[in-house]
PyMOL Python script that loads the backbone (N, CA, C, O; Angstrom):
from pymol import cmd

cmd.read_pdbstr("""\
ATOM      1  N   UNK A   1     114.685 150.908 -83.991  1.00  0.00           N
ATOM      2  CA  UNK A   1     115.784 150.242 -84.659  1.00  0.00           C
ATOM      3  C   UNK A   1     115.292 149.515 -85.916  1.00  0.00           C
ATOM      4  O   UNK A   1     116.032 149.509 -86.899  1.00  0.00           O
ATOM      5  N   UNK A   2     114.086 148.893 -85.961  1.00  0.00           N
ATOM      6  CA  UNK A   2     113.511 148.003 -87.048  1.00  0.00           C
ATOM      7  C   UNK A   2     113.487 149.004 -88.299  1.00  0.00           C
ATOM      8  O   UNK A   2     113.947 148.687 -89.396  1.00  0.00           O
ATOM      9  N   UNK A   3     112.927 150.197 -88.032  1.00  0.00           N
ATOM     10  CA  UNK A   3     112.732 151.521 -88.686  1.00  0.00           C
ATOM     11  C   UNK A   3     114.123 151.952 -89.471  1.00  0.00           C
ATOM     12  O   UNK A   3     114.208 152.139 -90.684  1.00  0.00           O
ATOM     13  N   UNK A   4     114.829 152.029 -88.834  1.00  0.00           N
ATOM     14  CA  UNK A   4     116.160 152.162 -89.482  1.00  0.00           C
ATOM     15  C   UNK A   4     116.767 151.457 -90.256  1.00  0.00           C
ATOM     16  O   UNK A   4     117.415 151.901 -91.203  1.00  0.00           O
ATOM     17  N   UNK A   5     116.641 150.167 -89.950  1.00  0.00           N
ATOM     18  CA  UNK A   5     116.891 148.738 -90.683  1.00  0.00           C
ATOM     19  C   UNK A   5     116.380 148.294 -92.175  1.00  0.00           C
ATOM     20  O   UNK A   5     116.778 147.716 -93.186  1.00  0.00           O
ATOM     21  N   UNK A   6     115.187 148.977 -91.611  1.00  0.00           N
ATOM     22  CA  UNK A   6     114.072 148.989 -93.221  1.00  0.00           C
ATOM     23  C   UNK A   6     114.548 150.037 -93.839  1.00  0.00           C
ATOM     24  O   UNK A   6     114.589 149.857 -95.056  1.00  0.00           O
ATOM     25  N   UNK A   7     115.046 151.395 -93.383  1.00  0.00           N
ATOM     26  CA  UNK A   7     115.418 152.695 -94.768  1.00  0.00           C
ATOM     27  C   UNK A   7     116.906 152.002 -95.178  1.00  0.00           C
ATOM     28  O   UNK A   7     117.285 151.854 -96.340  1.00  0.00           O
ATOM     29  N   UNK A   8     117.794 151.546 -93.770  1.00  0.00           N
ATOM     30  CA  UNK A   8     118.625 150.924 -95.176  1.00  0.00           C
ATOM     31  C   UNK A   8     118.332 149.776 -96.071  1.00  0.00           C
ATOM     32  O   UNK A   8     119.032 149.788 -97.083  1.00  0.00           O
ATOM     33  N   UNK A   9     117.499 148.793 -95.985  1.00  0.00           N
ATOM     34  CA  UNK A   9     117.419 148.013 -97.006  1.00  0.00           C
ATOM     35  C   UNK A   9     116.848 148.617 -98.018  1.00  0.00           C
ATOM     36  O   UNK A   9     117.278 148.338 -99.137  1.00  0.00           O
ATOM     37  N   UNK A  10     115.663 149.661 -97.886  1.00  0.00           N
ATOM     38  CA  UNK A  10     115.066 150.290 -98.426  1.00  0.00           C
ATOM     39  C   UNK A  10     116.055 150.847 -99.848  1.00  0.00           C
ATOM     40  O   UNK A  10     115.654 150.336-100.894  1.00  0.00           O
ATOM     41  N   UNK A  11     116.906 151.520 -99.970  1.00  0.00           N
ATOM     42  CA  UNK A  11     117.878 152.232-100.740  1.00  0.00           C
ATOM     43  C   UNK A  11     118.269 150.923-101.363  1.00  0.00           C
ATOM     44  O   UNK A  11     118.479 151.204-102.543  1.00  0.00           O
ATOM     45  N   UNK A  12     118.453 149.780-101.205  1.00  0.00           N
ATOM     46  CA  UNK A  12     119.072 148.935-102.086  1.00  0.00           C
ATOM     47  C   UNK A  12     117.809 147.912-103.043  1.00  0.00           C
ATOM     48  O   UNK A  12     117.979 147.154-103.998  1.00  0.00           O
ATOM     49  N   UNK A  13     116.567 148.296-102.301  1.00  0.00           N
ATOM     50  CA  UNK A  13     115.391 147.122-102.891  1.00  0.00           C
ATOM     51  C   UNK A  13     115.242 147.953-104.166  1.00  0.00           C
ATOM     52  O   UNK A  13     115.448 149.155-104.331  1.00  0.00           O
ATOM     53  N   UNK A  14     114.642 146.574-105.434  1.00  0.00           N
ATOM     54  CA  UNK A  14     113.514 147.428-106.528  1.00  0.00           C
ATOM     55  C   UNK A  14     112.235 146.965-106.425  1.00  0.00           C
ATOM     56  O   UNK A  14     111.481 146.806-107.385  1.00  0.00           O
ATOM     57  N   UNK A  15     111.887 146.675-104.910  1.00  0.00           N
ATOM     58  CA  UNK A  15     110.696 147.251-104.895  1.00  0.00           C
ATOM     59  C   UNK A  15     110.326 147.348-103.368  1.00  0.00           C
ATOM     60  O   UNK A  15     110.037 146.492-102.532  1.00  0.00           O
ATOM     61  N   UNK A  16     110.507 149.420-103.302  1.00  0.00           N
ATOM     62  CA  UNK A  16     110.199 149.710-102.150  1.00  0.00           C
ATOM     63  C   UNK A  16     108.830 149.302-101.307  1.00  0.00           C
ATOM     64  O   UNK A  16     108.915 149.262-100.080  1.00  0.00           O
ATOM     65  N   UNK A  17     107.748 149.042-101.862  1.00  0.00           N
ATOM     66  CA  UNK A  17     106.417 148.748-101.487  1.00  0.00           C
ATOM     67  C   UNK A  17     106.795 146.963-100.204  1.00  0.00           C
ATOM     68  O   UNK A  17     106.252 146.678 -99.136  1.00  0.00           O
ATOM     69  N   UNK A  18     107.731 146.305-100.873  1.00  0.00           N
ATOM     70  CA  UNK A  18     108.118 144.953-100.289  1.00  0.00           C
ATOM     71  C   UNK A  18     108.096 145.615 -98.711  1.00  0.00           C
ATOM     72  O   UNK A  18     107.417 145.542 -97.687  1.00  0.00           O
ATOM     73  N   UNK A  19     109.392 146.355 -99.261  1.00  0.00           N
ATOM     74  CA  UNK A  19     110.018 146.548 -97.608  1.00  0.00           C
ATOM     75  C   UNK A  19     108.958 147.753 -96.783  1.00  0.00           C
ATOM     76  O   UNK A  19     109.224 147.878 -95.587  1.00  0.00           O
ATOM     77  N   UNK A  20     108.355 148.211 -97.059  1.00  0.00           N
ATOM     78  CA  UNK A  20     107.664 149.222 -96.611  1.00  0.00           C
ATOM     79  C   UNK A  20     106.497 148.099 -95.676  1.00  0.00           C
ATOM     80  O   UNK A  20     106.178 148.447 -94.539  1.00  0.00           O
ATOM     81  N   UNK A  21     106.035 147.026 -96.153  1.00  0.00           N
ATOM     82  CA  UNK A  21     105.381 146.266 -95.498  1.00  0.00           C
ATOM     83  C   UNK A  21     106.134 145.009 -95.204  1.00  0.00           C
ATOM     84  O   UNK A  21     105.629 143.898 -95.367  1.00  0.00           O
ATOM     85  N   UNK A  22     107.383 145.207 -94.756  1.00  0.00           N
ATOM     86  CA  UNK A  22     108.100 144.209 -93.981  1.00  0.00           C
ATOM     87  C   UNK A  22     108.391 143.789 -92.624  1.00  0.00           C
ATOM     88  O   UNK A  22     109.278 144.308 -91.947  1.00  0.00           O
ATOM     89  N   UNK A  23     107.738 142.967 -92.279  1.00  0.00           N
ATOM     90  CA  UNK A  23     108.069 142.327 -90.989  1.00  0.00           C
ATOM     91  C   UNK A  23     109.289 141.750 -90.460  1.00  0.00           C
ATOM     92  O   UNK A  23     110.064 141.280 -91.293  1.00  0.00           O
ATOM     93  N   UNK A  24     109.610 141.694 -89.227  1.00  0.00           N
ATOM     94  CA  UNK A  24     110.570 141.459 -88.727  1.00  0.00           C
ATOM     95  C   UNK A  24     110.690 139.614 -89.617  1.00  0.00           C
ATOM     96  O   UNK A  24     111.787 139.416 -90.140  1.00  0.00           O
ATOM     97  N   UNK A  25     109.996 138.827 -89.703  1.00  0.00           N
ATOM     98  CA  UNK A  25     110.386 137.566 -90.341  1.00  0.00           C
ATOM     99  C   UNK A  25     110.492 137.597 -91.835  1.00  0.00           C
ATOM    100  O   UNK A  25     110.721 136.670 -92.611  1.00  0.00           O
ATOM    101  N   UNK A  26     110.222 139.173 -92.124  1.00  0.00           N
ATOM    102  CA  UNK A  26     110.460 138.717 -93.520  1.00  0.00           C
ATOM    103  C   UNK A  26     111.996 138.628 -94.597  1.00  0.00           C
ATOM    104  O   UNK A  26     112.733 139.584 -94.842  1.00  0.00           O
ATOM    105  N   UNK A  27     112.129 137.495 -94.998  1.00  0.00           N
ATOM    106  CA  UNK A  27     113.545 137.182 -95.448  1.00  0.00           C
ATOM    107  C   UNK A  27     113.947 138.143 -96.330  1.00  0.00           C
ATOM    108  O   UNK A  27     113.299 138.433 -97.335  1.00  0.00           O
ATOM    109  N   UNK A  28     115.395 138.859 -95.883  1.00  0.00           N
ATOM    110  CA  UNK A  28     116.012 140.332 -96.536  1.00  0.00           C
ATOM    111  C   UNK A  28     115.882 139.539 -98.342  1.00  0.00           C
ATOM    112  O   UNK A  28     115.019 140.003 -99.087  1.00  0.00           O
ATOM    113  N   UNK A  29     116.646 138.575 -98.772  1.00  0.00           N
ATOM    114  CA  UNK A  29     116.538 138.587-100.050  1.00  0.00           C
ATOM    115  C   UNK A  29     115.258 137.648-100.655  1.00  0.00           C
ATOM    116  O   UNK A  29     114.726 138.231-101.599  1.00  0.00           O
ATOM    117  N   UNK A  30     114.833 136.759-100.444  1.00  0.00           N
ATOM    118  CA  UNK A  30     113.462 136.303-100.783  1.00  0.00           C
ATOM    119  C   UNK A  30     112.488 137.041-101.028  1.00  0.00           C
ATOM    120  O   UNK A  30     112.093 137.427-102.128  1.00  0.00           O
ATOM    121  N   UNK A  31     111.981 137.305 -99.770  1.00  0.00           N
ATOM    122  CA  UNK A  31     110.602 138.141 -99.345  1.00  0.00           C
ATOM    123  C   UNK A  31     110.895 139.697-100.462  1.00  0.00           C
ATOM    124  O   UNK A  31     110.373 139.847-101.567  1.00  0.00           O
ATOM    125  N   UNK A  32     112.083 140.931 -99.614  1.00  0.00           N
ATOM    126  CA  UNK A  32     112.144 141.793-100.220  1.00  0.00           C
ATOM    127  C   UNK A  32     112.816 142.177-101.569  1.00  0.00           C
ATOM    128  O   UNK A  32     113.283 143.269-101.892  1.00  0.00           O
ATOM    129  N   UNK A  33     112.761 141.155-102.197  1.00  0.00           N
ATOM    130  CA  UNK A  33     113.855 141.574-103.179  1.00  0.00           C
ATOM    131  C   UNK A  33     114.526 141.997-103.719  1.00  0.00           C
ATOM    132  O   UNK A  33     114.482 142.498-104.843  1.00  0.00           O
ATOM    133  N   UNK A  34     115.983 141.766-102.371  1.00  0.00           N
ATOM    134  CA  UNK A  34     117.114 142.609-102.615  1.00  0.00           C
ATOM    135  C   UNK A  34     118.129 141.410-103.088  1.00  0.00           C
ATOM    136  O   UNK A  34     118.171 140.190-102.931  1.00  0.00           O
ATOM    137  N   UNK A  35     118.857 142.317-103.694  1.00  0.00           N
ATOM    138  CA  UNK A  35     120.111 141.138-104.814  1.00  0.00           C
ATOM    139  C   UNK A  35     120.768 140.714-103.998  1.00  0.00           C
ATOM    140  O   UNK A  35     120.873 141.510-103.065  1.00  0.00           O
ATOM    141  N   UNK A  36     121.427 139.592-103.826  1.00  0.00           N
ATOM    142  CA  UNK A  36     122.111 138.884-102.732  1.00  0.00           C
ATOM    143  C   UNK A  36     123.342 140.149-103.086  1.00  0.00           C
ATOM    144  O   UNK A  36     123.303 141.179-102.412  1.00  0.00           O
ATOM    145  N   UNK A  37     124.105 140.032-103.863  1.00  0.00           N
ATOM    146  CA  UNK A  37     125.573 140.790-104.171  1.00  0.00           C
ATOM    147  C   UNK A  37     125.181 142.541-102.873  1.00  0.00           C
ATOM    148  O   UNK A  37     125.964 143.079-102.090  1.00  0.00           O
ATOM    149  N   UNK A  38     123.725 142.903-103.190  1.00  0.00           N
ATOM    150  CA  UNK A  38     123.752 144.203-101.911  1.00  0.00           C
ATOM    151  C   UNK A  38     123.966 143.747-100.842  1.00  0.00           C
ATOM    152  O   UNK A  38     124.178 144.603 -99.984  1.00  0.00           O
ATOM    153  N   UNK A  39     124.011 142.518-100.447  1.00  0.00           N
ATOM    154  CA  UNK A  39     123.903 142.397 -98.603  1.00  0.00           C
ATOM    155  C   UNK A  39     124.841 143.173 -98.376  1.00  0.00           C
ATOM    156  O   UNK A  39     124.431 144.193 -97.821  1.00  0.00           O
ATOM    157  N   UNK A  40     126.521 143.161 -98.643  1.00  0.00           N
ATOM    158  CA  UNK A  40     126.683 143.489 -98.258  1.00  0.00           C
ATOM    159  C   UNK A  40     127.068 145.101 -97.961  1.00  0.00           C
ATOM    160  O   UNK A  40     127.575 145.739 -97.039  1.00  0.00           O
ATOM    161  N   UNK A  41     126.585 145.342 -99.146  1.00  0.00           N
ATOM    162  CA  UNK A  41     126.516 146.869 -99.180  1.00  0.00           C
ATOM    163  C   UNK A  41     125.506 147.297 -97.928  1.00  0.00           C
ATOM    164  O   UNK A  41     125.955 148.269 -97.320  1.00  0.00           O
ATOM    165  N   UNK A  42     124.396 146.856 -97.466  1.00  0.00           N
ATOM    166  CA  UNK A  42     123.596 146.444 -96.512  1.00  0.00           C
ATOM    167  C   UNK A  42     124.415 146.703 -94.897  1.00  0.00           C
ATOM    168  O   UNK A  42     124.256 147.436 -93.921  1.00  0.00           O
ATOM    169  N   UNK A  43     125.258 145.722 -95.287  1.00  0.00           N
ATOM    170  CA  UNK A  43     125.616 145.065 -93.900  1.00  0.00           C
ATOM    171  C   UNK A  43     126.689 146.603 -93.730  1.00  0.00           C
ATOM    172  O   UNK A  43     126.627 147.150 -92.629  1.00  0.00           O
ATOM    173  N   UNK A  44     127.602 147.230 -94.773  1.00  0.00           N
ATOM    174  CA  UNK A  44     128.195 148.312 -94.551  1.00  0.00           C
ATOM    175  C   UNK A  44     127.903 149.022 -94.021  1.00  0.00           C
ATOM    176  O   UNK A  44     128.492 149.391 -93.006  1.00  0.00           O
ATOM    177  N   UNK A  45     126.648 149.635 -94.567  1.00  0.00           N
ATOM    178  CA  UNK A  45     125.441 150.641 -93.791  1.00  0.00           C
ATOM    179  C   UNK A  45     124.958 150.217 -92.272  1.00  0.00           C
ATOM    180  O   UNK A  45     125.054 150.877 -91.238  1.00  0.00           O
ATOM    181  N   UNK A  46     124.526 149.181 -92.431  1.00  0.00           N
ATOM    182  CA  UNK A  46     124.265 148.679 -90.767  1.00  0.00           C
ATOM    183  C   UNK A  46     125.558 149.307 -90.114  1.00  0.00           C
ATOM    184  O   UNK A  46     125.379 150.435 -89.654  1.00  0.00           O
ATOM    185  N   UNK A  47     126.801 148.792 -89.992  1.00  0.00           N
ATOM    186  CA  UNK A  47     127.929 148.996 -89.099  1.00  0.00           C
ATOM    187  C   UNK A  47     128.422 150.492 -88.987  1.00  0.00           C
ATOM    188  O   UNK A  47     129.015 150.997 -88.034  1.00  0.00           O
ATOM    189  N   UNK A  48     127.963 151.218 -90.430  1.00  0.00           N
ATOM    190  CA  UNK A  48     128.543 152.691 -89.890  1.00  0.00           C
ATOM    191  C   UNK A  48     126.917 153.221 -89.304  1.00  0.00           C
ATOM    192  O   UNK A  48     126.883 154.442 -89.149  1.00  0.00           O
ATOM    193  N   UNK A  49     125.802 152.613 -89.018  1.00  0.00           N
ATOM    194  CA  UNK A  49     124.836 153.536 -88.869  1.00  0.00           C
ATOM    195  C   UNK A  49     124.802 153.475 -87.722  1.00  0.00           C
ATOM    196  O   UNK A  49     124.463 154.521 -87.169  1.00  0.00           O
ATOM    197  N   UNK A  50     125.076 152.438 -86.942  1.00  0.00           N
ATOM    198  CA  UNK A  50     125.230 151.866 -85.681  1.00  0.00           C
ATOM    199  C   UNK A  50     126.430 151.640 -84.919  1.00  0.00           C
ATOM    200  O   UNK A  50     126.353 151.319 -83.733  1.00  0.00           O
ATOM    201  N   UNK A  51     127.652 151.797 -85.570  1.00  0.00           N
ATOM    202  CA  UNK A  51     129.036 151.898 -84.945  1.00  0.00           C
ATOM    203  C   UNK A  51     129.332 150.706 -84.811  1.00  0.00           C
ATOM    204  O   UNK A  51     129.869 150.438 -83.736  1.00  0.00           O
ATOM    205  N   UNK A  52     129.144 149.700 -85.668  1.00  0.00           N
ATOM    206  CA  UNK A  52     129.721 148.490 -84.848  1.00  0.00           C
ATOM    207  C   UNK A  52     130.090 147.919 -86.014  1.00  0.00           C
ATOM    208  O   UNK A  52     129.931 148.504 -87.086  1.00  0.00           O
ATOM    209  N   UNK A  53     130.742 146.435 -85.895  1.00  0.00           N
ATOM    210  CA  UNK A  53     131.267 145.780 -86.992  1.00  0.00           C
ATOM    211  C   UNK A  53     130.580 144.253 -86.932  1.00  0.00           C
ATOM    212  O   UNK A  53     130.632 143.599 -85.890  1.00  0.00           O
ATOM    213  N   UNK A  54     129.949 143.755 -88.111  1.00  0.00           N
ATOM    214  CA  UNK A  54     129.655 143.149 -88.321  1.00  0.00           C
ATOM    215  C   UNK A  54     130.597 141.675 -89.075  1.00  0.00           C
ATOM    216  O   UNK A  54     131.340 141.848 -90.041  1.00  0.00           O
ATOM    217  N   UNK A  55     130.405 140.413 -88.488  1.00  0.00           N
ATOM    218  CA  UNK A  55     131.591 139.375 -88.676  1.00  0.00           C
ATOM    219  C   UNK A  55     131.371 138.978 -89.559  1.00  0.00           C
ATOM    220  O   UNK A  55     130.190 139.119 -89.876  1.00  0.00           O
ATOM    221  N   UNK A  56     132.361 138.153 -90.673  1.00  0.00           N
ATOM    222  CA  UNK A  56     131.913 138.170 -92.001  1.00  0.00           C
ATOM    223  C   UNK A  56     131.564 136.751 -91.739  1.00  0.00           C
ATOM    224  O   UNK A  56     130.958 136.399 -92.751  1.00  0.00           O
ATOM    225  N   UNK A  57     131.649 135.389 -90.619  1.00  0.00           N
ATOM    226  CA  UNK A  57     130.802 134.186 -90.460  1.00  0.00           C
ATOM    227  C   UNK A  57     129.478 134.788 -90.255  1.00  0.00           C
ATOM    228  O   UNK A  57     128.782 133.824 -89.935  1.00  0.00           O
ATOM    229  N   UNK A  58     128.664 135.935 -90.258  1.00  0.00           N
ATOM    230  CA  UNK A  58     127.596 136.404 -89.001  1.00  0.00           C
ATOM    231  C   UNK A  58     126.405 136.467 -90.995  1.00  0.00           C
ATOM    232  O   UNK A  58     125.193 136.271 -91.078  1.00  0.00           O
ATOM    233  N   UNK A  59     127.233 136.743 -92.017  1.00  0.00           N
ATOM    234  CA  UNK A  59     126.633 137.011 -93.047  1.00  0.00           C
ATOM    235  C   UNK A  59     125.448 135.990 -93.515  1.00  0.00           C
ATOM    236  O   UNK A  59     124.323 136.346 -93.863  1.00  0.00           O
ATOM    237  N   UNK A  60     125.966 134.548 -93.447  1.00  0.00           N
ATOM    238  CA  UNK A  60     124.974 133.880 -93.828  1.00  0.00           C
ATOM    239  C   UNK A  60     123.632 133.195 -92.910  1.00  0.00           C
ATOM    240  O   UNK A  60     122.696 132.428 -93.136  1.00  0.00           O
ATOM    241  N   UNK A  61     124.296 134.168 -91.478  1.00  0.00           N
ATOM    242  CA  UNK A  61     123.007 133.978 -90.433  1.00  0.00           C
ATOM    243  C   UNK A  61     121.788 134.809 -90.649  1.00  0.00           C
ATOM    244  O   UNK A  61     120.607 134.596 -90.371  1.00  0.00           O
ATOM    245  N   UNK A  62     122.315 135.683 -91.145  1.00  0.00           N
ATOM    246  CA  UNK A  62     121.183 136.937 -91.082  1.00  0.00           C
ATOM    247  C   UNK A  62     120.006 137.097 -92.661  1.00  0.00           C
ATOM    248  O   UNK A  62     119.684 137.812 -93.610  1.00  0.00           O
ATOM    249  N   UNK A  63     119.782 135.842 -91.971  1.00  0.00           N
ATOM    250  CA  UNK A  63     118.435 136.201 -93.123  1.00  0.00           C
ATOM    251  C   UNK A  63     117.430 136.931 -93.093  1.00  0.00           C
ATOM    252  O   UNK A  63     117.446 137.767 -93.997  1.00  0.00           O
ATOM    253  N   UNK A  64     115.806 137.011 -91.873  1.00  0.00           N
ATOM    254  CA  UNK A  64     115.330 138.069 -91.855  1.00  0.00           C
ATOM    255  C   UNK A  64     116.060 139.534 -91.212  1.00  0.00           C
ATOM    256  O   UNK A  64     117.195 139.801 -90.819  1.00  0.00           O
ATOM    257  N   UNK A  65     114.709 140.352 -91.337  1.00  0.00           N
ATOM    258  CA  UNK A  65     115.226 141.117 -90.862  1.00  0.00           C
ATOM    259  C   UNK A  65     115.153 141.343 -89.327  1.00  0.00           C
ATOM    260  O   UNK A  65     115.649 142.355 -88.832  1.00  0.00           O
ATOM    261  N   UNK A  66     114.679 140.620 -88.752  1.00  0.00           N
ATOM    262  CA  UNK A  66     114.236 140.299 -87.677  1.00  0.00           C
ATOM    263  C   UNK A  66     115.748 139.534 -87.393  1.00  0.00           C
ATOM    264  O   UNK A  66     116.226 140.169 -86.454  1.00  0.00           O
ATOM    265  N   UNK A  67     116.440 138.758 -87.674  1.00  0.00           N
ATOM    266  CA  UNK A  67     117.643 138.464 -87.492  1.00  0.00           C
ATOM    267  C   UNK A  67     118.518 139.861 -87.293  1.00  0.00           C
ATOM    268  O   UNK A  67     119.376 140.144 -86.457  1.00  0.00           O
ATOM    269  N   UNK A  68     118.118 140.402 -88.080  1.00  0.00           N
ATOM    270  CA  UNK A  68     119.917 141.462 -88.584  1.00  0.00           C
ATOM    271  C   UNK A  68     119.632 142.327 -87.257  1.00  0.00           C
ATOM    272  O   UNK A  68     120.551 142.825 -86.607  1.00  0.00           O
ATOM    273  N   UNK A  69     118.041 142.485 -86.856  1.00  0.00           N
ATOM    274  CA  UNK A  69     118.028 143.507 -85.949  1.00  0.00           C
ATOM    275  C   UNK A  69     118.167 142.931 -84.743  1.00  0.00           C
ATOM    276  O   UNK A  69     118.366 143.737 -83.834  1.00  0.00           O
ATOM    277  N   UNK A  70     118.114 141.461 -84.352  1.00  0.00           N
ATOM    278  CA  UNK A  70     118.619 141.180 -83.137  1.00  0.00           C
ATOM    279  C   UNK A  70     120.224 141.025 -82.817  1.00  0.00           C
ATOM    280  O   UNK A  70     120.894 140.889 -81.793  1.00  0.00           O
ATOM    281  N   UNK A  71     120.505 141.119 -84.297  1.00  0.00           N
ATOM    282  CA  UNK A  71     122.153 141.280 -84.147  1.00  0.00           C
ATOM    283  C   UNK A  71     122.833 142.550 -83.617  1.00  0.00           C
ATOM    284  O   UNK A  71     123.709 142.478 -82.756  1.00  0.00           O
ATOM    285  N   UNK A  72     122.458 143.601 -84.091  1.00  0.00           N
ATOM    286  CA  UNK A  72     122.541 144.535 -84.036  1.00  0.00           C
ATOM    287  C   UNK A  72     122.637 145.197 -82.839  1.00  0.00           C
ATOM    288  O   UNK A  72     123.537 145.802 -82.256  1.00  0.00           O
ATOM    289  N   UNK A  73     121.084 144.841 -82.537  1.00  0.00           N
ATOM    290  CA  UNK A  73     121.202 144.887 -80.532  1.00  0.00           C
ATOM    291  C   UNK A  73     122.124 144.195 -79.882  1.00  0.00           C
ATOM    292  O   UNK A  73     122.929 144.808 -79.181  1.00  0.00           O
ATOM    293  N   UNK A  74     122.171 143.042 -79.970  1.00  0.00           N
ATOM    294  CA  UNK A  74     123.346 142.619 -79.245  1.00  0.00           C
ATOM    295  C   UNK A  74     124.541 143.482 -79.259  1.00  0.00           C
ATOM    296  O   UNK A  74     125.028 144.062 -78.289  1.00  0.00           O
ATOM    297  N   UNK A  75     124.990 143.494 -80.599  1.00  0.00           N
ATOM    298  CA  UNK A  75     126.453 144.444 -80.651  1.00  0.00           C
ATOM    299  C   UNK A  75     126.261 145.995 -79.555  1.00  0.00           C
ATOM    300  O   UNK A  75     127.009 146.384 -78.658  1.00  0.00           O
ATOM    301  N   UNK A  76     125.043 146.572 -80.042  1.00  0.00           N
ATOM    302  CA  UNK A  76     125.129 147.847 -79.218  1.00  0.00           C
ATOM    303  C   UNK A  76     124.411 147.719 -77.680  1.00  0.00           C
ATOM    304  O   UNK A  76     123.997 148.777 -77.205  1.00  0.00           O
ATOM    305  N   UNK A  77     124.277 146.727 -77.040  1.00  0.00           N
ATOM    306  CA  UNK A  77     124.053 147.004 -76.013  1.00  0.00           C
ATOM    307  C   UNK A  77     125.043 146.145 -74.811  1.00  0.00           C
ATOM    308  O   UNK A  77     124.888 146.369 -73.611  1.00  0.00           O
TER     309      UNK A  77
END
""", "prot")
cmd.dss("prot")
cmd.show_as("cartoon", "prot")
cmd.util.cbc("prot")
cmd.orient("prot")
């Protein structure tokens, strides 16, 4: 799941090398530098890749990625 998480942020970073060595704590817009305005292009991709819907209070929780992917699980399991 982390794997998946990283190719979609991946498509929105300018600089793939960030996310390629990203850890679950590392913060989606800080660390990898992705434009805040993609989250949620981000968060789109998450919900159709995974079938689920993501809450629009849930946006400013999910800072690493280590966040988005424990969200995620929750929803699908």
């Amino acid at each position: 799941m982390f794997e998946k998480i990283l190719k979609i942020i991946e498509k929105y970073s300018f600089n793939k090398d960030l996310v390629k060595n990203a850890k679950p704590e590392s913060k989606i817009i800080a660390d990898l530098n992705i434009n805040s305005t993609r989250i949620v292009d981000i968060i789109l991709d998450v919900e159709e890749e995974f079938n689920i819907e993501v809450e629009d209070t849930m946006l400013e929780k999910l800072i690493t990625v280590g966040d988005l992917q424990k969200y995620v699980e929750s929803k699908i399991s």
